[in-house]
N, C-alpha and C positions, 0 to 999 in steps of 0.2 A: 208685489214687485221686489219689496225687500226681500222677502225669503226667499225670492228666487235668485234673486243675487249671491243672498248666504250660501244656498246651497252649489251654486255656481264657483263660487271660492275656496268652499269646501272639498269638492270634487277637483278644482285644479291641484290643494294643496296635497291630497290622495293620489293624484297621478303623478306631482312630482316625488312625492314621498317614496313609494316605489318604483319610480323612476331611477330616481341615483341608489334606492336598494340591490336592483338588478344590475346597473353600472357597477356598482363596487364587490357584487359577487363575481364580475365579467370583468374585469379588470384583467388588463393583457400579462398574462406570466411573459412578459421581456427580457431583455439580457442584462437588466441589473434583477430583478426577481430572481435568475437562472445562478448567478452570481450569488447573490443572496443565500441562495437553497442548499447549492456546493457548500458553503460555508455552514449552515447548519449542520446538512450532512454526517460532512467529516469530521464535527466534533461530536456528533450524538447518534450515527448509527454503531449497533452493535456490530459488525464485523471491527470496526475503529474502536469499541471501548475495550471489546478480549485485546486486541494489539495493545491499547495504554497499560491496561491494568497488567497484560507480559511485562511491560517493563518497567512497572513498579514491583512486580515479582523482582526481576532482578537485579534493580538498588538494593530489594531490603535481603537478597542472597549475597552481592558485595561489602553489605553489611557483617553479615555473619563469617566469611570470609576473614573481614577485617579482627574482628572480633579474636581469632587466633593472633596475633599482637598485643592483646591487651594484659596489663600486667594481673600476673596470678599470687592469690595469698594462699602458702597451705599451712597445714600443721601435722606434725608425724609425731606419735605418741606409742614406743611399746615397753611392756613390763614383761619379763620372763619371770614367773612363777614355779614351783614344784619341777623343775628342770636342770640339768647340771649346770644350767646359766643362770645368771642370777641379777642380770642388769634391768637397770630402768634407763629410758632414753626418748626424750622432748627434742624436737626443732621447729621451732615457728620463722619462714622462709617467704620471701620476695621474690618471684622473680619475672623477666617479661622477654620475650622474644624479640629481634630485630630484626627489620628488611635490608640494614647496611650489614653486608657480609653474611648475612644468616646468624648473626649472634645472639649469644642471650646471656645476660645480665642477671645476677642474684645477690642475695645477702639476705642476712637472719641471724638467729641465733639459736642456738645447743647447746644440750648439758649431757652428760653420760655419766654414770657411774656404776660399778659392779662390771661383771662380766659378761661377752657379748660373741656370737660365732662370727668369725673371722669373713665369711663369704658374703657377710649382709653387709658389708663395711661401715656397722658402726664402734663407734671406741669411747674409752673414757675420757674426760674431760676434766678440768681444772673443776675444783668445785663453786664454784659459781660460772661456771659454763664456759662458753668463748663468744663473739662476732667476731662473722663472718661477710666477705663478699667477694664477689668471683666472674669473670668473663671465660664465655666457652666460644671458638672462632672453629667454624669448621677450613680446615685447609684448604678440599680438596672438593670430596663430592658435597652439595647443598653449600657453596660458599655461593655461588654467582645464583644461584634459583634452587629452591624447596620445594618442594609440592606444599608447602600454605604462600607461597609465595604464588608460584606457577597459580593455582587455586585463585588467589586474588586477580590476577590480572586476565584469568576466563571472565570471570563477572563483569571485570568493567568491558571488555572487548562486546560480552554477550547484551551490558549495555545499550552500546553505540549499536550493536546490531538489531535490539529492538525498538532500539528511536527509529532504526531508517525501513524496520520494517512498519513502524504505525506512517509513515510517510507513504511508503510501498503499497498498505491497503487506503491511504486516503486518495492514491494517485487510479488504485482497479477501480474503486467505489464511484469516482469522479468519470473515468473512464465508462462503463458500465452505465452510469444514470445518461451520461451524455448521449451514449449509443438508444437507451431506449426514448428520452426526451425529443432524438432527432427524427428518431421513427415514426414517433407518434406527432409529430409536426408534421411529416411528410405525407403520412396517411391522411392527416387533414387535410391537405393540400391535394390531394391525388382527389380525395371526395369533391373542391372544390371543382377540381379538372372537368374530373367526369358530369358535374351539374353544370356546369355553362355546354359539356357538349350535348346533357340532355335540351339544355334550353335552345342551341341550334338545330337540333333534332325535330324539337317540337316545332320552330318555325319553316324547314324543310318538311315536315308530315302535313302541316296548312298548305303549303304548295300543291302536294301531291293527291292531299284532297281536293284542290280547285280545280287540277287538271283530270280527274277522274271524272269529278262531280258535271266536268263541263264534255268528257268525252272523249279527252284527248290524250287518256292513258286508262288503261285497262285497270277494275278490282283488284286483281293482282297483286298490283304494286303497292298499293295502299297494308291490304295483308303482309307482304314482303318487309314492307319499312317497319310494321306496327311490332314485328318479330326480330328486326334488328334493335328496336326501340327498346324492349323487354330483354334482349340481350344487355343490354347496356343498362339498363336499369337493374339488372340482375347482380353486375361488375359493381352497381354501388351499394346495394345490401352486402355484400364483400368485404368492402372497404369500411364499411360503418361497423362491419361486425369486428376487423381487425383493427381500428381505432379503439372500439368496446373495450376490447381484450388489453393495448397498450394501455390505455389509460386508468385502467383495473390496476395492472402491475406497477405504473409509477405510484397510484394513489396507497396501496396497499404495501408493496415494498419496498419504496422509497419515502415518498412525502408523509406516508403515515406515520411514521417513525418519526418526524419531528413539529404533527401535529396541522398539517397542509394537505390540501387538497387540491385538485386541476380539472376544471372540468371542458368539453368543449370549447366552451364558447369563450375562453382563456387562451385558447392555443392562438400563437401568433402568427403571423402570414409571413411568410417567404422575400426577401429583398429581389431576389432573381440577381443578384450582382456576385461578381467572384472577387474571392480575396486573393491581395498580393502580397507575396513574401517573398524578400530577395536574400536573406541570410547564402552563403557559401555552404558548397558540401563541405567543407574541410572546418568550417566554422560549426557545421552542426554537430560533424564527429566530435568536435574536439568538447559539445556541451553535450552529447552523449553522456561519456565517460565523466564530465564533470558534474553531473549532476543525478545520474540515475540509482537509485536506491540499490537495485539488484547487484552493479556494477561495483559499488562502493560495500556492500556486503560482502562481496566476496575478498575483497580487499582487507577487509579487516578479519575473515576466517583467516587469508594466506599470514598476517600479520602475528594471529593464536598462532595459525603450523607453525611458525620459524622460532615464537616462543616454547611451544610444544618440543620440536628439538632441540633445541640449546636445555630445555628441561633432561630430554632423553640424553644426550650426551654424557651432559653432567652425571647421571645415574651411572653412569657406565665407569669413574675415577673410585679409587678405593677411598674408603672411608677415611680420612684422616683430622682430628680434632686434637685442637689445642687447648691448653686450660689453663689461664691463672688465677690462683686463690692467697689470699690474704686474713686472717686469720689470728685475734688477739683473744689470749685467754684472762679469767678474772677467778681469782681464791687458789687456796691453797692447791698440791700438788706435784708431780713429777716435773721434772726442768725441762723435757721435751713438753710439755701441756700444758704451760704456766707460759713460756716464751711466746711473744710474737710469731710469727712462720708465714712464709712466702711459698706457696708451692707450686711449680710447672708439672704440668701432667699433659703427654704426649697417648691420644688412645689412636690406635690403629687397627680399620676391620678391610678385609679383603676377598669379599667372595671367590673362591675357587674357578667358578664356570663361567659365573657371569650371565649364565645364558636368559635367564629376566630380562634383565637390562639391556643385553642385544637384543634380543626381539621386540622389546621397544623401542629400539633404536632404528631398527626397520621399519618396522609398524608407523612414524614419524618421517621417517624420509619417503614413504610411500603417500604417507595422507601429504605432506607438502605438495611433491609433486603433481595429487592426481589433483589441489587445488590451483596451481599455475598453469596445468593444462585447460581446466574448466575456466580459467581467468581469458586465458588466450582465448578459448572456443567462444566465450561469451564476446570478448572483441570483435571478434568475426562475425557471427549474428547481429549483434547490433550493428556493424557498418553496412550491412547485406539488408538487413532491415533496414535501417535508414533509405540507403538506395532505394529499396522498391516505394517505402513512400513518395519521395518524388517524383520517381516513374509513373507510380498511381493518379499523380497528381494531374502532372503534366497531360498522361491518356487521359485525363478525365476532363480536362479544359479542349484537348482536341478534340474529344466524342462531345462534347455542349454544343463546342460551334459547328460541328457539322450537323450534329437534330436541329441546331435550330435555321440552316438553309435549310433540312427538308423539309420542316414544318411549312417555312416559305413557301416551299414549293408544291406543296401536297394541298395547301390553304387557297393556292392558284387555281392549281388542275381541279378542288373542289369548287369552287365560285367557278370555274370556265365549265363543269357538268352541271351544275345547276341551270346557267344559262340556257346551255344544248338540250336542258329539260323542259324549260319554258319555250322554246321554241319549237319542241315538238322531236324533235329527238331522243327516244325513248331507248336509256341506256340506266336504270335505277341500281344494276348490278356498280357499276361503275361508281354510283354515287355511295352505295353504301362500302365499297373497299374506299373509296376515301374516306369517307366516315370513321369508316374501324381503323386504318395505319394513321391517319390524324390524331385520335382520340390513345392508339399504343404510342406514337412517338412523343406526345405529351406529355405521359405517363412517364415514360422514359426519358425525357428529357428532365421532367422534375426528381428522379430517382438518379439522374446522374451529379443532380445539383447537389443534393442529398447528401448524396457518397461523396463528393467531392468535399462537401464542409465535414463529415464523417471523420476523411484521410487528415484533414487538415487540424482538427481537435486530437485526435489518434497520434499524429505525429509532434502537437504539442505538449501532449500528456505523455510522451513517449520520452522527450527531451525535458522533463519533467520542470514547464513554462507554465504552469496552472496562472498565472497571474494574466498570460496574452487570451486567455478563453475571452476574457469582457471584449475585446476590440472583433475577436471571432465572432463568436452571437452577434454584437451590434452588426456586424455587417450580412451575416447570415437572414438576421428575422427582424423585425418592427412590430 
């Protein structure tokens, strides 16, 4: 008796043991799971890590950018040998670039002696050399923007623009999982559909066997229903096989990627209840534009053009550069070479045609332009877009409630053929077209629901609200 008690306790503790194993592999993927996953997602799918790692590419290109700013050491060293010149001449020189005015900053020192051709501009020098230091201001062209200047501020623009496009692929990615996670809920739901209308099926085929079996309806019919029945069981090998297929493609290109799996008997069930949102059109436009990645992309291209032409502009002023140097000689020497000296030096270059420079001046007020058009065109799509979402919406709450009087009423005229069948009324044509528009507007009725929480995620992720999805799913599925 004891052992058989052991064994007794042993075997419960076996069926609980895999009892909560199968529970915790069956665990409902719900709408904080769903939540959960988004979030994995978009930090660890590869479409989101090319987007991060572009925009650690172009930090570390605003870097090198930057990098033309930073102060430079050189040293100049030549001897004329065997030649009618006969100079030696050293300068070791500082000097570094500036983004105020375009200027650049130098000093060092030099020594020359002997003889030197006149076109190199080097000269003799006191004999123990001179220091030097010097500021060069351009006037005219490259005072307000350079091209290392212009150059910098690409980088950082190209920045901002690929932060908002890792935003941009975490908003498709989100988008995209949503569409196929909703599909494949709904495919579950539709198999759900179609098995309560077999299980009505099967207790209509009892019927129509007791009325055969008793005389009071022809073989016939029995064949007729058993061929509607395999119809209908045919619609769920269908659906089982298009569940297969979603649930292949979230496991494999999506949840694989961060280590999750979804199987069946995870998927969650349908609330059957519609969400309310009362935001303003005028309210949504205006978080359109405030919020959309695309939107604000361009934004900041139109922000490069404008820098772009004030760049091109600039190109197009003659060159004019100012210089002042300051300059103490040390050791013996001539009295010009030996004194202190201040020197102003005026250079001035003037291309002839210009015509570079104007054609990039065109070239610039074209790409502006054709970016304010596509800014505006993007305005319009999106208000046009927005519209039709709430149109989508709205038909889509009027088509719910109108399948769901028909169902009402299709669920009547089928219970009142039933009746007219038990009583001898032989109309099984009739009962099977109820059957079948019952079983399509069901179908339909949960594919509208579908689409309806579809447009409602679509146009959250559209107005880029990733944070309102939790209260969507909660109300969506359980």
């Amino acid at each position: 008796m004891e052992c058989h008690q052991l064994y007794k306790i042993l075997l419960i503790f076996i069926l609980i043991f895999f009892s909560s194993k199968i529970n915790a592999e069956c665990s409902i993927f719900g709408s904080k799971r769903f939540q959960e996953t988004i979030n994995d997602l978009t930090a660890n799918f590869p479409s989101i890590k090319i987007a991060e790692n572009n925009l650690e590419l172009s930090k570390e290109q605003l870097k090198i950018s930057a990098a033309s700013f930073d102060p430079l050491l050189g040293f100049d060293s030549r001897f004329y040998g065997n030649s009618y010149y006969s100079g030696t001449s050293n300068q070791l020189f500082l000097s570094k670039k500036n983004r105020l005015l375009g200027s650049t900053i130098d000093m060092g020192y030099r020594d020359g002696s002997g003889s030197f051709p006149i076109y190199e501009n080097i000269y003799q020098t006191a004999s123990r050399g001179e220091f030097f230091t010097g500021i060069t201001i351009p006037l005219l062209r490259n005072m307000r923007i350079d091209e290392k200047r212009l150059q910098e501020k690409q980088r950082e623009i190209d920045i901002k623009i690929n932060n908002l496009l890792v935003f941009n692929n975490q908003i498709n990615l989100t988008s995209a999982f949503s569409e196929t996670f909703v599909s494949t809920v709904m495919s579950n739901e539709n198999i759900n559909i179609i098995y309560k209308s077999l299980v009505n099926l099967k207790g209509q085929k009892d019927l129509i066997e007791k009325q055969v079996t008793s005389g009071l309806s022809p073989q016939n019919d029995l064949i007729e229903f058993e061929r509607f029945l395999l119809k209908n069981q045919s619609l769920m090998k269908v659906q089982n096989n298009e569940l297969d297929k979603q649930l292949n493609l979230i496991n494999k290109l999506y949840l694989g990627n961060i280590g999750e799996n979804i199987t069946k008997c995870q998927l969650p069930k349908s609330q059957k209840e519609l969400y309310k949102e009362s935001a303003s059109f005028g309210e949504l436009v205006k978080d359109v534009f405030a919020n959309r990645p695309d939107f604000l992309i361009i934004l900041e291209q139109l922000k490069l053009a404008n820098i772009e032409l004030q760049f091109a502009n600039n190109q197009t002023l003659p060159e004019l550069n100012y210089r002042l140097e300051y300059s103490k000689a040390n050791g013996d020497g001539p009295e010009e070479e030996t004194r202190n000296s201040l020197k102003n030096i005026i250079q001035l270059n003037f291309p002839i045609f210009n015509r570079e420079a104007n054609a990039d001046l065109s070239i610039a007020k074209i790409r502006l332009e054709n970016i304010g058009l596509s800014l505006k065109l993007l305005e319009q799509n999106l208000s046009t877009e927005l519209f039709g979402y709430l149109q989508d919406l709205q038909t889509n709450i009027e088509l719910i409630n109108i399948t769901d009087r028909e169902i009402n009423i299709i669920r009547r005229l089928l219970d009142a053929e039933l009746i007219s069948y038990q009583s001898g009324n032989l109309n099984l044509f009739l009962i099977n077209q109820r059957n079948g528009m019952l079983l399509d507007l069901e179908l339909e009725r949960n594919q509208l629901y579908f689409n309806y929480y579809k447009k409602i995620i679509d146009l959250y992720l559209f107005l880029n609200q990733t944070a309102d999805l939790d209260k969507v799913m909660e109300q969506m599925i359980h």
